[in-house]
N, CA and C of each residue as an Amber inpcrd file, in Angstrom:
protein
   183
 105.4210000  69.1120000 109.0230000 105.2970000  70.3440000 109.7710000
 105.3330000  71.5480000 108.8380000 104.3270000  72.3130000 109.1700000
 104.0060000  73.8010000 108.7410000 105.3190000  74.6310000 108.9300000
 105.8230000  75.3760000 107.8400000 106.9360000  76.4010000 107.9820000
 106.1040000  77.8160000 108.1190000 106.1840000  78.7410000 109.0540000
 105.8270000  79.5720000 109.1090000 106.9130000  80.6610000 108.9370000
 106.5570000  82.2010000 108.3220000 107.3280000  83.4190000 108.2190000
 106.5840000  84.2310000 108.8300000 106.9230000  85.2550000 109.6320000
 106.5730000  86.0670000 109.7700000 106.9920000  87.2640000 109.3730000
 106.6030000  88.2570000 108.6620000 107.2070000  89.4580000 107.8160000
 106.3080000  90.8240000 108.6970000 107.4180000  91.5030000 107.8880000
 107.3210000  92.8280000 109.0040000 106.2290000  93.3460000 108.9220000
 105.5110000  94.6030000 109.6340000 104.4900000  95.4720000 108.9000000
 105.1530000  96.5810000 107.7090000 103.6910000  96.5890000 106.8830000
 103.9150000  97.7440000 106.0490000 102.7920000  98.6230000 106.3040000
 103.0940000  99.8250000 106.5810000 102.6320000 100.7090000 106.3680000
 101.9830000 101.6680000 105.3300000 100.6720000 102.1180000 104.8180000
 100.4070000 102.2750000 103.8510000  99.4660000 104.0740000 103.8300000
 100.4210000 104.6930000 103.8030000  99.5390000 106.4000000 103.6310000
  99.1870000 106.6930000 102.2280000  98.2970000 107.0190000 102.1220000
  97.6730000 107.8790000 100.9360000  95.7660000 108.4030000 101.0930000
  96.1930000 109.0240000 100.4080000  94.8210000 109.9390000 100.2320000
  93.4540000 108.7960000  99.3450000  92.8520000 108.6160000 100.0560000
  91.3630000 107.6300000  99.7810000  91.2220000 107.9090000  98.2190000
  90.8640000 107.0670000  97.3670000  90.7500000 107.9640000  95.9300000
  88.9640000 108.7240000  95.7560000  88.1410000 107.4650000  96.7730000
  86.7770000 108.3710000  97.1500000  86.5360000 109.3950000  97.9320000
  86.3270000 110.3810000  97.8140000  86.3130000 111.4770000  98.9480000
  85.3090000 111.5290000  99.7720000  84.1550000 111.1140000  98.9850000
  82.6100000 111.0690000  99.6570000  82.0130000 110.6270000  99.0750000
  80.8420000 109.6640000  99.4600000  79.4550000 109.4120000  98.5950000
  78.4190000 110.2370000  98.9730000  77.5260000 110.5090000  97.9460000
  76.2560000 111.2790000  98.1780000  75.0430000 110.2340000  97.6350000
  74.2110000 110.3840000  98.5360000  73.0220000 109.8060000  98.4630000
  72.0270000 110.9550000  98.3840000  71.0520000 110.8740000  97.2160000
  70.3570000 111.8230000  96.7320000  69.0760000 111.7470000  97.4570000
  67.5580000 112.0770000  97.0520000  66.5170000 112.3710000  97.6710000
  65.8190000 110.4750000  96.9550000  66.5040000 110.2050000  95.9850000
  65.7570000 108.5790000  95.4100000  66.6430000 107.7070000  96.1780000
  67.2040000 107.8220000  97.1700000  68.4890000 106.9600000  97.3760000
  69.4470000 106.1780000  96.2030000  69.8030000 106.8630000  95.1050000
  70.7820000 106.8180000  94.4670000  72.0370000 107.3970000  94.7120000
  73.2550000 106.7740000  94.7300000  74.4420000 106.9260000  95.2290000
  75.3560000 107.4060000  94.3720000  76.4360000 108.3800000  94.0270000
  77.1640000 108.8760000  93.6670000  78.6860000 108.7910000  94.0900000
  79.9320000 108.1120000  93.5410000  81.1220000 108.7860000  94.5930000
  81.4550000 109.9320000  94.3000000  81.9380000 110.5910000  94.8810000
  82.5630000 111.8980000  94.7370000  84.1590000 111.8880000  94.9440000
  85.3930000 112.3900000  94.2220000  86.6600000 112.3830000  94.2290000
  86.8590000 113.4750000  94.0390000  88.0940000 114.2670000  94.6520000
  88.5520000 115.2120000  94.5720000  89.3790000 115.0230000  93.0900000
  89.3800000 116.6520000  92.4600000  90.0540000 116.8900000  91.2580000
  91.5380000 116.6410000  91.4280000  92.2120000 116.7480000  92.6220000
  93.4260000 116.4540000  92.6230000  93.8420000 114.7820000  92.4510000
  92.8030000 114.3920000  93.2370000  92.8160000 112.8610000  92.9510000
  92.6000000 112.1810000  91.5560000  91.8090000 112.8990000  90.8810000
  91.4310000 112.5710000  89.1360000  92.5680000 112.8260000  88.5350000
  93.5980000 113.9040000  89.2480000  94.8410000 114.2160000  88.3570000
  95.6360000 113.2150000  88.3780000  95.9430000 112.8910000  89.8580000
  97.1770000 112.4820000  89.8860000  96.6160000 110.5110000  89.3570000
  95.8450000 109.6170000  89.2080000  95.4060000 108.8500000  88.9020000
  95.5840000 108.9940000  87.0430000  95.0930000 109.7800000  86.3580000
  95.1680000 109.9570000  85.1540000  97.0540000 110.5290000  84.4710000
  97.6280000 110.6750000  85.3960000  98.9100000 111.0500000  85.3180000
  99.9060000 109.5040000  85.4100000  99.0860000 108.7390000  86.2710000
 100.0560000 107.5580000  86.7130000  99.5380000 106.4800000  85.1130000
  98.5640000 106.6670000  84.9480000  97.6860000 105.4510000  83.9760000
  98.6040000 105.6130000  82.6190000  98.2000000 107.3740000  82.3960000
  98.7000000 107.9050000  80.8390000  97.5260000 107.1590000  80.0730000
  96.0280000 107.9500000  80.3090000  95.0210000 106.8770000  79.2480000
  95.3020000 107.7920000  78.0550000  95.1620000 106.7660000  76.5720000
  95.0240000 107.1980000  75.3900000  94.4520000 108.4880000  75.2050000
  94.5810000 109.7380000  74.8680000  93.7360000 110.3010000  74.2830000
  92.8630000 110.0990000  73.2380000  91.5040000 111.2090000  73.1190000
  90.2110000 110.9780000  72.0810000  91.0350000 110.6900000  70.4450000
  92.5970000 111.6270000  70.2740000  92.7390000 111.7870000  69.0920000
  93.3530000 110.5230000  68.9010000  94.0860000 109.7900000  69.8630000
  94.8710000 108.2800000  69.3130000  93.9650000 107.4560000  69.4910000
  93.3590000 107.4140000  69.7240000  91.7410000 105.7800000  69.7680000
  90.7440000 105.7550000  68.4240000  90.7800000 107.9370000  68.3880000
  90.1120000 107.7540000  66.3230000  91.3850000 107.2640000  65.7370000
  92.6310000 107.5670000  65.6120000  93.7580000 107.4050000  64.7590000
  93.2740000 105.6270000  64.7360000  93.6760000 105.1090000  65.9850000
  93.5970000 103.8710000  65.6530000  92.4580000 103.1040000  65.0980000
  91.7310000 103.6860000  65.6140000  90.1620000 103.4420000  65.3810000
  89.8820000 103.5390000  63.3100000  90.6380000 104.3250000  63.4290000
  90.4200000 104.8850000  61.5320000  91.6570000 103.4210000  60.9330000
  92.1200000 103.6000000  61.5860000  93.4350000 102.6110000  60.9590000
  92.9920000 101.2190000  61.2630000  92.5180000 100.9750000  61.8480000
  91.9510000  99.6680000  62.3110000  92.6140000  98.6220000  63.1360000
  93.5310000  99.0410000  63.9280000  94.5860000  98.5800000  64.9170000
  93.8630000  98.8730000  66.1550000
């Protein structure tokens, strides 16, 4: 016999990270994100900056 759980709901709010797609006059598609959304995404990641990827890049690590 199958053990079953049942677990609670979760609830999940936040702001979409796509804001909109645009479809142009060739039907090529674009997403579009709000700048606040680019912030707070690049704030949580912490990507390398241009100057530590040459550093490493020069160093060879």
């Amino acid at each position: 016999m199958a053990h079953e759980t049942e677990l609670t709901p979760v609830v999940v709010t936040a702001n979409p990270t796509i804001d909109r797609v645009r479809i142009d006059g060739f039907s090529s598609t674009s997403a579009v994100i709000a700048e606040s959304q680019l912030h707070d995404r690049n704030e949580s990641i912490r990507l390398p900056t241009m100057e530590t990827l040459r550093s490493c890049a020069a160093s060879g690590r």
